[in-house]
N, C-alpha and C positions, 0 to 999 in steps of 0.2 A: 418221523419221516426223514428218510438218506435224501438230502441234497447236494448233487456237486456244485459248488457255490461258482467253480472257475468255470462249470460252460454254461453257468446263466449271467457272467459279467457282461455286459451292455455296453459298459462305458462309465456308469454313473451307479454307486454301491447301495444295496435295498439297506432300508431302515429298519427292516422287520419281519417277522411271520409271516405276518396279513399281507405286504408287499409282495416276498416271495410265490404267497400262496396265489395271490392273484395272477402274479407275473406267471404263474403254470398254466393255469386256469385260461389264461386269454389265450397260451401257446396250445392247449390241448384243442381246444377251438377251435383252432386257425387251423391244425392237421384233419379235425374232423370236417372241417371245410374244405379243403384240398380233396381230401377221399370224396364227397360230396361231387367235387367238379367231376373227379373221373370217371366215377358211377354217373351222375348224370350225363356227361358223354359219350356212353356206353350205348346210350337208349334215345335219344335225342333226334340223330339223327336219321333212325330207321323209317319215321312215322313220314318224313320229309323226301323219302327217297325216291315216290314216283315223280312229287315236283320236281326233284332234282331233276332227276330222267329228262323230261317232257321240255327242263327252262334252257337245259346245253347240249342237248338233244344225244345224249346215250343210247348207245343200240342195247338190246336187252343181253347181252351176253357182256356186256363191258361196267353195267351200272352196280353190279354185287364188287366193284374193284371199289367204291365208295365206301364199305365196309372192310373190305378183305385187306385194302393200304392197312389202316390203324392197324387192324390183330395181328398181321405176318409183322410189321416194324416193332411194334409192343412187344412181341414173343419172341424177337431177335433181340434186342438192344438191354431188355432186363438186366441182364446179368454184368450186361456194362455199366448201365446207370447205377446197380447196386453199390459195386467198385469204385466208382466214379465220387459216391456217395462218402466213401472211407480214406479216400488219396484228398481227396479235391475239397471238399467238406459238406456234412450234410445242410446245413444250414446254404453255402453257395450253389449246390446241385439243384437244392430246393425251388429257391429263386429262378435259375438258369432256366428250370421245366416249365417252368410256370410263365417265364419270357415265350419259350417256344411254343405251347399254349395258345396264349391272346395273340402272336405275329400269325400262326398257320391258322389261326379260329378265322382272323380279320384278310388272311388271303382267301379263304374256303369261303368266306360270303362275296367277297368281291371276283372269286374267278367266272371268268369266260368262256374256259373250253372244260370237257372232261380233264383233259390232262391235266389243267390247273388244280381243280378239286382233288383229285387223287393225290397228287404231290401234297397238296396241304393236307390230306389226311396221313400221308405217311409221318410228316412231321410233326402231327397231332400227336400219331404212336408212338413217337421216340421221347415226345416227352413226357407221354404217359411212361413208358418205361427209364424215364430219368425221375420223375417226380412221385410214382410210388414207392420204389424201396427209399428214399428219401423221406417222406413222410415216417414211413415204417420204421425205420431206423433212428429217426430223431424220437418218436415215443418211447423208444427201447432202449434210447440214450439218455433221454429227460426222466423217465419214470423208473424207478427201481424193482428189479425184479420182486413179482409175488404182489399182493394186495392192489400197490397203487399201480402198479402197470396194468395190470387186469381189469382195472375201473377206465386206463386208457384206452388199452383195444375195445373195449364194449361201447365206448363212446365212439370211436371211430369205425367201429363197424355196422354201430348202428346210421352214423351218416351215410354208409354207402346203402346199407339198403333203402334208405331215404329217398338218395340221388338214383336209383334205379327208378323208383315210381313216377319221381320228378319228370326224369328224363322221357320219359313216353307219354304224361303229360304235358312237361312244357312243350316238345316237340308236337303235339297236336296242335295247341289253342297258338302257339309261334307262326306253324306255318298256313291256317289258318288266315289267321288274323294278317301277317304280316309278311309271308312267304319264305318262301325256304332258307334264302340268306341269313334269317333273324336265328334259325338255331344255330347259324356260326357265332352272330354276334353277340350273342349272349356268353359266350365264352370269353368272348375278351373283358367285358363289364366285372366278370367272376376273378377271371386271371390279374386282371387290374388291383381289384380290391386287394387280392391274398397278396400280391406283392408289394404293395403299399403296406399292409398289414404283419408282413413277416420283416422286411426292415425294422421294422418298432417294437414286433413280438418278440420274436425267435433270439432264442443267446445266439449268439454269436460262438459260431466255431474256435474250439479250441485250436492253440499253438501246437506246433508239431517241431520234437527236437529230433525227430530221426527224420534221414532220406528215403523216401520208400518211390521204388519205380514202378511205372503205369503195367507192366509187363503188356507192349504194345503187341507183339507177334501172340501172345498168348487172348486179349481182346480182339483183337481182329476176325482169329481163327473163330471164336466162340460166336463172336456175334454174326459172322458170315453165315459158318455150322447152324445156330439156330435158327436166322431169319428164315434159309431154306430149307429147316426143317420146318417149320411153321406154314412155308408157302403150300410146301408138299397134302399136309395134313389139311393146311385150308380151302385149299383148288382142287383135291382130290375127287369130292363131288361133282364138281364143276367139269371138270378136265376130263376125268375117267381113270381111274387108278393105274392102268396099263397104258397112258399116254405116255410119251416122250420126255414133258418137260416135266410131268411129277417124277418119273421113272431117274431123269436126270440131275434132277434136286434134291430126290432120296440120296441117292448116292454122294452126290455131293456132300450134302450134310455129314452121313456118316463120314466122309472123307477129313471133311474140318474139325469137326468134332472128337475124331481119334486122333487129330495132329494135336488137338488143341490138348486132350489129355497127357497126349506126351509132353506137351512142353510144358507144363505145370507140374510133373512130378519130377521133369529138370532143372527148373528154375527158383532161383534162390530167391528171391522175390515172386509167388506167384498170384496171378490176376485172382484167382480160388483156391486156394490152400486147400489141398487135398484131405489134410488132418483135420477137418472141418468134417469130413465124412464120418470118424470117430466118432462125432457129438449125436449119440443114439436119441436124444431129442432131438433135432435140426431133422437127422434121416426120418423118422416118424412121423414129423411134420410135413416136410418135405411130400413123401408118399400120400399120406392125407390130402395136402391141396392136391396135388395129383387128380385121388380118386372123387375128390368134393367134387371139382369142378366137371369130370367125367359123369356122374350122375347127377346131384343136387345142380350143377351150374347147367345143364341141361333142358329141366325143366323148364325155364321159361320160355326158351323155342317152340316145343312143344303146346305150351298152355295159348300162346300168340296163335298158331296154327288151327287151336282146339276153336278157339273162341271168333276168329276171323272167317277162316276158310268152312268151318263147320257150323259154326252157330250163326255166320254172318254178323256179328260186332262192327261197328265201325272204330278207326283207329282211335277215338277217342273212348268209346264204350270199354273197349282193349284195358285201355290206358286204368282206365277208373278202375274195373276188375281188376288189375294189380295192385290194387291199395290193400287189400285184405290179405295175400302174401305178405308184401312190403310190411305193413305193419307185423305180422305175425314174427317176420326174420327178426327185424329191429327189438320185439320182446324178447327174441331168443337170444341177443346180443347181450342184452342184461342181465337175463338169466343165467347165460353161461358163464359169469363174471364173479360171479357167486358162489356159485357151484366149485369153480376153478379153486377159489378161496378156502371155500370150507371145503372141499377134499381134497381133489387131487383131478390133474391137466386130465390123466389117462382117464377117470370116474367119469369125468365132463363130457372126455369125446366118447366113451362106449354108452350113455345117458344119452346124449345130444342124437348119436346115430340110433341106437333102436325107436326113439322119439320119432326122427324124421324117415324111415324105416317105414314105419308103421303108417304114419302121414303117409308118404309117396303109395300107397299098396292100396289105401284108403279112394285115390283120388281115380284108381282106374273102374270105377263104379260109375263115379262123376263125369268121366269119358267118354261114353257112349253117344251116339250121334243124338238120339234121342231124348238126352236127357239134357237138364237145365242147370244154371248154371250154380244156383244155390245148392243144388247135389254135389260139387264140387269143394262146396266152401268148407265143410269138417276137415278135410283132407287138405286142403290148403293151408291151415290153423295151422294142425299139428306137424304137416310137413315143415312150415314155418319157421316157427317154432323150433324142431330139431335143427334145421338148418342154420339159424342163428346164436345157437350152443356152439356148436360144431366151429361153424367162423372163427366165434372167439378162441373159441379154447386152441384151434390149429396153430393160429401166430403166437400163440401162448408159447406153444410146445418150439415152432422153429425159433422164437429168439432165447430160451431158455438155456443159461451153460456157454452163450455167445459172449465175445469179447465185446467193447464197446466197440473199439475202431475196426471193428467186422462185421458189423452189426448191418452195414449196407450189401453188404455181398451175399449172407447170411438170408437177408432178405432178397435179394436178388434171385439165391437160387432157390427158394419157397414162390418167390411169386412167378419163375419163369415154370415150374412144373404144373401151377396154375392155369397158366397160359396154355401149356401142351395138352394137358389133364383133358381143360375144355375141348381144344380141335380136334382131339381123338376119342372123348366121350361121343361128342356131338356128330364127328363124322360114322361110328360104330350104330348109333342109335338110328341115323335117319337111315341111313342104308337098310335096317332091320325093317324099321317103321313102314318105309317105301318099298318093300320088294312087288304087292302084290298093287299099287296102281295103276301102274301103266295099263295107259290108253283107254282105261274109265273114264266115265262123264257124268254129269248130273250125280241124284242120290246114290247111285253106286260110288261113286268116287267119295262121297261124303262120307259114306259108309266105311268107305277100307280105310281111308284118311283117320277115322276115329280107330277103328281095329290096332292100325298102326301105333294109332299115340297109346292104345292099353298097352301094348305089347311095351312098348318106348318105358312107360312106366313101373312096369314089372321089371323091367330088367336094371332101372335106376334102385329101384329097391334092394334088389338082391347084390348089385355092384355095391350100395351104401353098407347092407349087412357085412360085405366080405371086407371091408374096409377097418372093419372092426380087430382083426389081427392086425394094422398098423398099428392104433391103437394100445394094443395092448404089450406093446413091446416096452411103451414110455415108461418109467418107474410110478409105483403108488406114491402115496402123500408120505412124507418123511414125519417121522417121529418127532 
């Protein structure tokens, strides 16, 4: 087993194997617990949202900005915190998210008005987009390409599908029991630990004998470019596609975002090294989280809706009917780890997607207004299942052929196409799903509601199939 002995130096020199090995072993942990916090943040707070509403009195067109702060700040700021990750160091970026974290968790239970809440969830998202390519990148740093890194991401992917189940859980029995503020504060007790935990765990960032600069005007441009490209895709439901301020934020975007590429293919130091796009693993990766989260990351809007609005679940019934996904993604995490191993990145993801393919296609039988919910559950398995392949093997492929000290940015921009992949599946699908509600009531409305979520589901399928030429661009298994 390749170890760099200089970025696990501490302070104080291991004695041994069993030392070393352990000292990984607590570090692999501590990221699958990081991932854990930000999946569970993911879901936490949805269950919590009419409390929210009703305790700081949100008008109904302003309480979806409780959600909407985190995903627009998250899908802007990735690609900085990636960066951030690579100049600054992963091990300090890590920390730093993780501050901002427990500070905007412990403002968002103590605020007062809407406006306070919001503001701390935008700061929620910037640290979610400072603390996941951080995590991501410290794996990719710590574990050597091939076998033991594969054993990494399946452990850390299997925490997020964990924290996904969790989080619409704990967010039930929390607010509940103890009202809305407690699924802030539960985030600080988490954020607390990992940083107490990562001083003691985590090596310590390596020494840097070169100067490398932040390329300021080139971060700036990007993360303006994306924020509002993010708001655009996210409010676009909301708003109405031919509004004003999406119509003015499309544009914008594109506006920062073609300055931002110019100034990166000027600059001698750039924020994203354009010769990154070369790395024909990274681009397949890349495109992958894309179309994952456009279809597979879709799904669970939809199942929420199917089992809520349709079947009547209450949010905690919800909640529990997600254990049977959750659990299935989380077997798919270790299977795809495997798989990765004995053959090849590209065998895994074209494996993983006809898998969850066939799952998704399976589940619009399970759909219908009339039917129950254990009809659903074959198709949840194996959708599961492929989707948990897929996970693994995608970060497989973007960090693959990456440099270490790129390895943030690299990740940065796999997890920000992530981020778009979803606002653009998600806004594609409900538009399709919803064409024919309006102004139904009662069983009709239940009715085309379910129609919708088949139709939603066929199309995740057939987007997961065509995903399959990303795929197959990655190299086979080498000789």
């Amino acid at each position: 087993m390749e170890i760099d002995m200089s970025s696990l130096d501490q302070g104080a020199p291991f004695t041994g194997a069993t030392e070393v090995g352990a000292k990984r072993g607590a570090t692999l942990a501590l990221l699958a617990f990081a991932q854990l916090i930000i999946a569970l943040d993911l879901n936490i707070v949805f269950v919590a949202l009419p409390e929210i509403g009703d305790g700081l009195g949100f008008s109904g067109q302003t309480l979806q900005w409780v959600v909407s702060a985190y995903t627009v700040f998250t899908g802007g700021f990735l690609l900085f915190g990636g960066r951030a990750a690579d100049l600054i160091g992963q091990r300090r970026v890590f920390i730093f998210a993780l501050w901002l974290y427990a500070i905007s968790s412990l403002v968002g239970g103590l605020a007062w008005s809407p406006q306070v809440i919001i503001a701390a969830r935008a700061v929620q998202g910037i640290g979610a987009a400072f603390l996941f390519p951080a995590t991501l990148s410290l794996i990719n740093r710590l574990f050597a390409e091939g076998p033991e890194r594969n054993r990494a991401l399946a452990v850390w992917g299997g925490a997020g599908a964990s924290g996904l189940t969790l989080g619409s859980l704990a967010g039930g029995l929390l607010a509940s029991a103890f009202g809305w503020p407690s699924v802030f504060y539960v985030n600080v007790l988490l954020a607390g630990v990992a940083i107490v935990a990562a001083f003691a765990i985590i090596p310590r960032d390596g020494k840097r004998h070169e100067h490398r600069s932040f390329d300021l005007p080139g971060a700036l441009a990007v993360t303006t470019g994306a924020t509002l490209l993010v708001f655009a895709l996210v409010q676009g439901p909301e708003y109405g596609w031919w509004s004003t301020a999406i119509i003015a934020s499309a544009l914008l975007a594109v506006i920062f975002l073609t300055t931002f590429a110019v100034i990166e293919a000027r600059s001698a130091d750039p924020l994203m090294p354009l010769r990154l796009f070369h790395n024909r693993s990274l681009v397949a990766g890349m495109t992958i989280t894309f179309l994952y989260m456009g279809t597979f990351g879709a799904l669970p809007y939809f199942l929420t809706v199917l089992l809520q609005n349709v079947h009547g679940f209450t949010a905690l019934q919800t909640g529990l009917a997600f254990l049977v996904p959750s659990i299935a993604i989380a077997t798919g995490t270790q299977v795809g780890e495997r798989l990765a191993t004995r053959f090849s990145t590209r065998a895994t993801l074209v494996g993983g997607m006809v898998v969850g393919a066939i799952g998704t296609a399976l589940m619009v039988s399970g759909a219908d207004a009339d039917s129950s919910y254990l009809s659903l559950v074959p198709g949840l398995i194996i959708s599961g299942v492929g989707q948990g392949i897929v996970w693994t093997a995608m970060w497989i492929a973007a960090a693959s052929g990456v440099s270490h000290d790129e390895q943030g940015v690299a990740s940065g921009m796999a997890s920000t196409m992530l981020n778009v992949g979803n606002a653009i599946g998600m806004a594609v699908l409900i538009a399709i799903a919803n064409r024919h509600v309006g102004g139904l009531t009662g069983g009709a409305l239940k009715t085309a509601v379910a129609d919708g979520i088949q139709v939603a589901f066929w199309l995740a399928a057939a987007g997961i199939v065509f995903s399959l030429l990303a795929a197959m661009v990655l190299p086979g298994k080498p000789r």
